[in-house]
N, C-alpha and C positions, 0 to 999 in steps of 0.2 A: 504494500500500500504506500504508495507518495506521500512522502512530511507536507505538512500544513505549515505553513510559515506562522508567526505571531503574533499577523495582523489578518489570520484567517483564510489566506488564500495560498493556490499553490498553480502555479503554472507549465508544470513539469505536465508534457502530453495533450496542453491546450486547454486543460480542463481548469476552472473556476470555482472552488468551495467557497461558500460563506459559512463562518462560527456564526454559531450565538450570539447574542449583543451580550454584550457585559452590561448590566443592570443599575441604572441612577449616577453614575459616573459625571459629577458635576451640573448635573440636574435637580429639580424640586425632585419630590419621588410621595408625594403625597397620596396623590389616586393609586402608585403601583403597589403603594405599600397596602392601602384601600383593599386593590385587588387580591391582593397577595393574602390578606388575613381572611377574604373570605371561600377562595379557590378550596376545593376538597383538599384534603388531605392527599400530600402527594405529590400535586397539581401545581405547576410553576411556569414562569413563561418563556424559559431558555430552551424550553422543548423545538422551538419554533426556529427554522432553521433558513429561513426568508425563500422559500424554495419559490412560492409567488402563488400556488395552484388556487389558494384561495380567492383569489383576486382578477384571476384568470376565465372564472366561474362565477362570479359575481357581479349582476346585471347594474351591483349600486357603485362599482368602479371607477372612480372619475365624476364621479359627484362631490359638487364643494370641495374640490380637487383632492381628496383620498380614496384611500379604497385598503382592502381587510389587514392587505401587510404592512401599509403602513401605518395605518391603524394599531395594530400589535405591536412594531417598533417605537411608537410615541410612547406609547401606556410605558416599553420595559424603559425608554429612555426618561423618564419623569417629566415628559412634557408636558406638565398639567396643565399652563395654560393656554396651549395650542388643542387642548384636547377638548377641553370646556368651555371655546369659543369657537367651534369648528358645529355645521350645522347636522353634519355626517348622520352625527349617530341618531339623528329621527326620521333619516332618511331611508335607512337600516330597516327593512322587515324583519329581521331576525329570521328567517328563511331555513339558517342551518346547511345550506349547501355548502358555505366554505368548510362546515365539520364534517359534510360528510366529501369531502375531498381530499382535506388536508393528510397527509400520512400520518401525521403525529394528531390526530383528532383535538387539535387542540378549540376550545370552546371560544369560539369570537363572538356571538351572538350575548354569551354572560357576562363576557368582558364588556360589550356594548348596553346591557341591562344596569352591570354595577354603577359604569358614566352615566346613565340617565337617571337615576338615582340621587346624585349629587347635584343634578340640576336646580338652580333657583326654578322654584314656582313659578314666576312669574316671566321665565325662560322659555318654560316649555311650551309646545306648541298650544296653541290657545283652543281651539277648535275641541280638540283630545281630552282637554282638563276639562271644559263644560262640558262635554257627554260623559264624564264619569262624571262630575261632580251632582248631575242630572240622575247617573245609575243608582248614585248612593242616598238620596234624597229619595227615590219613587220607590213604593213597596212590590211594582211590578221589574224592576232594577233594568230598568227601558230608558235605554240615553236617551231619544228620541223625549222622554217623560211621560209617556201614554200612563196616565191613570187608569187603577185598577175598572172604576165605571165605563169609563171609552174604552179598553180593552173589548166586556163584557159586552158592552154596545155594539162594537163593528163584528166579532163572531159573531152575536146573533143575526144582526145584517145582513152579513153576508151568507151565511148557513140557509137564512129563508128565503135568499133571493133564489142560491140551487134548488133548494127544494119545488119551487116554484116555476121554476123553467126548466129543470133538467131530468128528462125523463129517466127513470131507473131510481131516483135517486134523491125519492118523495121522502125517504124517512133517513136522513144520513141524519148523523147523530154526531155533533161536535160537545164530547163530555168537557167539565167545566169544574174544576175539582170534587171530581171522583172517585172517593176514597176507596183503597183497593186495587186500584188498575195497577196494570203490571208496568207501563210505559207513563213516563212522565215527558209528554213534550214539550220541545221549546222551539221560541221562533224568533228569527231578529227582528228590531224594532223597525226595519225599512219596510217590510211588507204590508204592516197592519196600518202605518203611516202615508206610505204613497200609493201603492198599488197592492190595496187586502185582497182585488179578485183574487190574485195569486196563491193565494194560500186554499181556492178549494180543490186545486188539484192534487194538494199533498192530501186533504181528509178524503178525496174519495179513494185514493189510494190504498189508506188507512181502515176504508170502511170496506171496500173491496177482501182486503189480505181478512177481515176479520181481528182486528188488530185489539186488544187491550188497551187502550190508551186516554190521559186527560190529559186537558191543560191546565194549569196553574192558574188562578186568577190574580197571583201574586209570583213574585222571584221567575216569570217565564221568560222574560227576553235575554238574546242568546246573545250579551254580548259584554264583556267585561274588561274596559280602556286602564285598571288600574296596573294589570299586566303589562301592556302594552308602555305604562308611562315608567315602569318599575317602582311603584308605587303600592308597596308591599299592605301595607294597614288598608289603603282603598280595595285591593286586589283581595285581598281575604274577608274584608266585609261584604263584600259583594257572594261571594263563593259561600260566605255562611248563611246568609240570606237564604239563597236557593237549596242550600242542603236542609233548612229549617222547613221549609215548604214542602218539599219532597219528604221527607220522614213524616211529616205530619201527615199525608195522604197515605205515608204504606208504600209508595211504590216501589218498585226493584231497581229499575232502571231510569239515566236520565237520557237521555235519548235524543242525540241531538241535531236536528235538519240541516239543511245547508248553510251550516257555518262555522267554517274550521278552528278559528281564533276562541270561540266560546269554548269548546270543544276542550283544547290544550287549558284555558284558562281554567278551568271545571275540573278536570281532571289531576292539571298538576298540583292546581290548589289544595284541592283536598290532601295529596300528599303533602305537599310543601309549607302546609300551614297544620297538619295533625289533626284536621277534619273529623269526627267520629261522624262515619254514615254508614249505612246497609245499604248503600244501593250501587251500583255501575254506573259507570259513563261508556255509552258507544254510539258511534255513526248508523243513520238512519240507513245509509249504505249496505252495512252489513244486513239489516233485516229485507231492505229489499229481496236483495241476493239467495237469501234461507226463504222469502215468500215465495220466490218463481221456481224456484227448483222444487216445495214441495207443491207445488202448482196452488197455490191461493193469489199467487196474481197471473189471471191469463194473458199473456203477452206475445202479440204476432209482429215480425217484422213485414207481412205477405205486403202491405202497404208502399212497403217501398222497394217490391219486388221489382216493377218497371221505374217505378223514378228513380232509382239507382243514387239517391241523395247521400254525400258523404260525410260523415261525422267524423270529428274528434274530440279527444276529454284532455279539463287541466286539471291536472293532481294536483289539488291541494296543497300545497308545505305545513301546514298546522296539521293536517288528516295523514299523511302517509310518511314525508318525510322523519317528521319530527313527533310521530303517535305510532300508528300502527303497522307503519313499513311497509313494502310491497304487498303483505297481504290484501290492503283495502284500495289497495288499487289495479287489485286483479279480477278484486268482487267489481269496483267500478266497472272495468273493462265489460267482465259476463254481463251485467245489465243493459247496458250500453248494446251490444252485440247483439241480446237478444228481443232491443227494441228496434232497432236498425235493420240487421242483418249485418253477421259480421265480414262480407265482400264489402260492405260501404263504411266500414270504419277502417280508420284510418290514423296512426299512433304520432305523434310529436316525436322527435329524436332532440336530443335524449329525453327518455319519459320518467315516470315511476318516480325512485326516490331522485334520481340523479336530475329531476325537470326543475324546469327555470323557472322560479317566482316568477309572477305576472308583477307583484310590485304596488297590490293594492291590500297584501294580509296581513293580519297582523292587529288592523285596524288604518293601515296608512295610507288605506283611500281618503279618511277623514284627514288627515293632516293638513298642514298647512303648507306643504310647498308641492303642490299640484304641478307645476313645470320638473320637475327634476322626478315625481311618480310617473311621469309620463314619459321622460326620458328613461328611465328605470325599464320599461315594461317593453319599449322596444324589442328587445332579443324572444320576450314570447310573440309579441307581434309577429314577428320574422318565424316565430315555428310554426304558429299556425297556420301560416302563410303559406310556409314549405310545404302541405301538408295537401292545398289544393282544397280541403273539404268547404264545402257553404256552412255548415256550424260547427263552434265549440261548443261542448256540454261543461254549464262549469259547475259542478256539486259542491259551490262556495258561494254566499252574497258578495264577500269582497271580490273573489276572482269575477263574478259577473259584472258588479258594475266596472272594477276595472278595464277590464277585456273590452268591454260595449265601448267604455269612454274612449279607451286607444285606438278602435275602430275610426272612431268617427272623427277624433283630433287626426290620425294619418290618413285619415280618404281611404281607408280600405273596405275593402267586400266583405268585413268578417261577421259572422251572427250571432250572436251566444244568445245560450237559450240556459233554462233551467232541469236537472234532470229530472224532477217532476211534469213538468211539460213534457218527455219525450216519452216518460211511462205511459202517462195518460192516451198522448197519443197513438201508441202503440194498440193502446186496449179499445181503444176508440170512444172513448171517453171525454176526450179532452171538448171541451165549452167552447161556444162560439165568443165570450168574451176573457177566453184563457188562453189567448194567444198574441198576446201583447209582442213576443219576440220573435213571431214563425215570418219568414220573409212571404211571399208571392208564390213561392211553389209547395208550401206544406199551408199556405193558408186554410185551404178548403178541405184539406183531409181531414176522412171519419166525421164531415161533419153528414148530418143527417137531411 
């Protein structure tokens, strides 16, 4: 093996090593030492070896001019206050691709959680602070702040307006804390706020499979910004909230729709704050997937046997990368396939755990620097592109709106739709005013 010189490098064969940075060497060292006491046991930052992959991989690169490596060289070098005037790290979905690339797994996404922590209040993005500050004030934990009456008001709404136009589907039943049910749903607060049609396609779904399931008239919105701000005391208030709720109904499971970020927030909370509950967090994914197989949702692709329409799906980062790993995005895949047909789907490269944040999770569609999200989400732009399909199925609110909005800021042909929308359609279910996202050629299917 070739000596390394004693400034790290060695030129013998053309080849260029980098050492490890030596750590605080005439620098503040405030935030590293920050870092440093609260990293696991073990855990240090000279693991990092500036190889670059993270950054290489990372769609938030050259925003407010850093990106992940030097990102991790500021922190080991005590840059504290290059660190904490730098607008970077809210720009950061926390995504985890650089962890799951790096060799040395080193956690940039915590190191970027512990700096936003340190943030004056009155720094952080503003937008993010009133939607939690909003979560932790309402007893339904709805940034949006839908009280628990308006809640109760637009299900009913909207439950009588199906009932009333939608044949089949005179007596669907939207429970309303129903002690005992096995499923405890939740929904983000953008749906029941701008567009509640939307949400009759997940109950008839629901009422379809034969499902166990309520809603909460308290603690059910799926979305929790205290995470997002590293804003631990909000972040667990909010998390005890909903576990109050759900225990108090009995139910097993929290069961969570399309949205990733509530999802992680729900779940690691409970670990990460010593939550006592009885019940599960899983993706509403997984139960699709166990409905069609044991045939409780009847699901044909024959519909798009001649229109040969092409799909594709965007994983998640809070659902697959950073939760339940390729499994839940192989269930996505089977559903998808078999409301399609799987000759018209159609895979992003690279997919699965290794897929690019679209650049809106996390919660940082809300943010405040909407040019640089959008410069962010280009590289998905560009896969879905590659992919040739007329829709993305995105099994996330953030990826949706994101994805829509990139469409239409780059003039592109692109469609995102919801995967509820595609089940239904598939079943032929779907509503003549439940198709808010179907372009001109899925307009008129299965309607009657």
């Amino acid at each position: 093996m070739t000596a390394i010189d004693q400034n790290g490098f060695s030129d013998k064969e053309g080849i260029i090593r980098v050492a490890p940075v030596e750590l605080g060497i005439g620098s503040k060292t405030v935030l590293k030492d920050l870092v440093l006491s609260i990293l696991p046991k073990g855990r240090n930052l000279t693991s990092c070896f500036n190889c670059g992959a993270c950054s290489s991989g990372c769609p938030a690169s050259g925003l407010a001019g850093m990106d992940p490596r030097k990102f991790v060289r500021m922190v080991s070098l005590g840059m504290d206050e290059e660190i904490m005037t730098n607008d970077w790290v809210w720009m950061c979905t926390t995504c985890h691709r650089c962890v799951h690339v790096c060799p040395m797994k080193i956690d940039i996404p915590q190191l970027v959680s512990i700096i936003r922590s340190q943030w004056p209040r009155e720094k952080r993005p503003k937008t993010i602070v009133n939607d939690c500050e909003r979560s932790l004030k309402s007893d339904t934990c709805s940034t949006a702040g839908i009280s628990v009456e308006d809640w109760k008001f637009i299900v009913a709404d909207v439950v009588d307006d199906v009932r009333q136009t939608q044949q089949g589907f005179e007596e669907l039943n939207v429970p309303m804390d129903e002690k005992g049910a096995l499923l405890f749903l939740n929904q983000n607060s953008s749906m029941p706020l701008t567009e509640p049609l939307e949400m009759a396609p997940l109950w008839k779904i629901l009422h379809l499979a034969g499902a166990n399931w309520t809603y909460g008239s308290q603690g059910w919105a799926a979305e929790n910004f205290g995470m997002f701000l590293a804003d631990n005391n909000a972040w667990e208030k909010i998390v005890r909230k909903k576990t109050a709720v759900i225990e108090q109904l009995g139910c097993k499971v929290l069961l969570n729709t399309e949205c990733g970020h509530d999802f992680l927030a729900a779940k690691h909370g409970l670990e990460k704050f010593k939550i006592p509950h009885s019940f599960e967090v899983k993706s509403i994914i997984e139960y699709y997937a166990d409905w069609i197989r044991k045939g409780r949702l009847k699901m044909s692709s024959d519909w798009n046997l001649d229109l040969k329409i092409k799909f594709t799906v965007q994983d998640p980062c809070q659902l697959v990368r950073k939760s339940y790993g390729d499994f839940i995005a192989d269930e996505l895949r089977f559903v998808v396939k078999e409301a399609v047909g799987e000759e018209n789907f159609v895979d992003m490269v690279p997919n699965r755990s290794n897929n690019y944040c679209c650049g809106g999770g996390g919660g940082a569609i809300l943010s405040d620097f909407k040019e640089e999200r959008l410069s962010y989400g280009k590289i998905k732009l560009e896969q879905i592109l590659e992919t040739e399909a007329a829709y993305c199925i995105t099994p996330c609110n953030n990826c949706h709106g994101q994805i829509m909005e990139l469409s239409q800021h780059y003039h592109a042909r692109v469609k995102t739709i919801h995967l509820w929308t595609i089940i239904c359609l598939s079943m032929g279910v779907l509503g003549e005013d439940e198709r808010k996202y179907l372009g001109d050629d899925l307009a008129m299917v299965g309607l009657k």
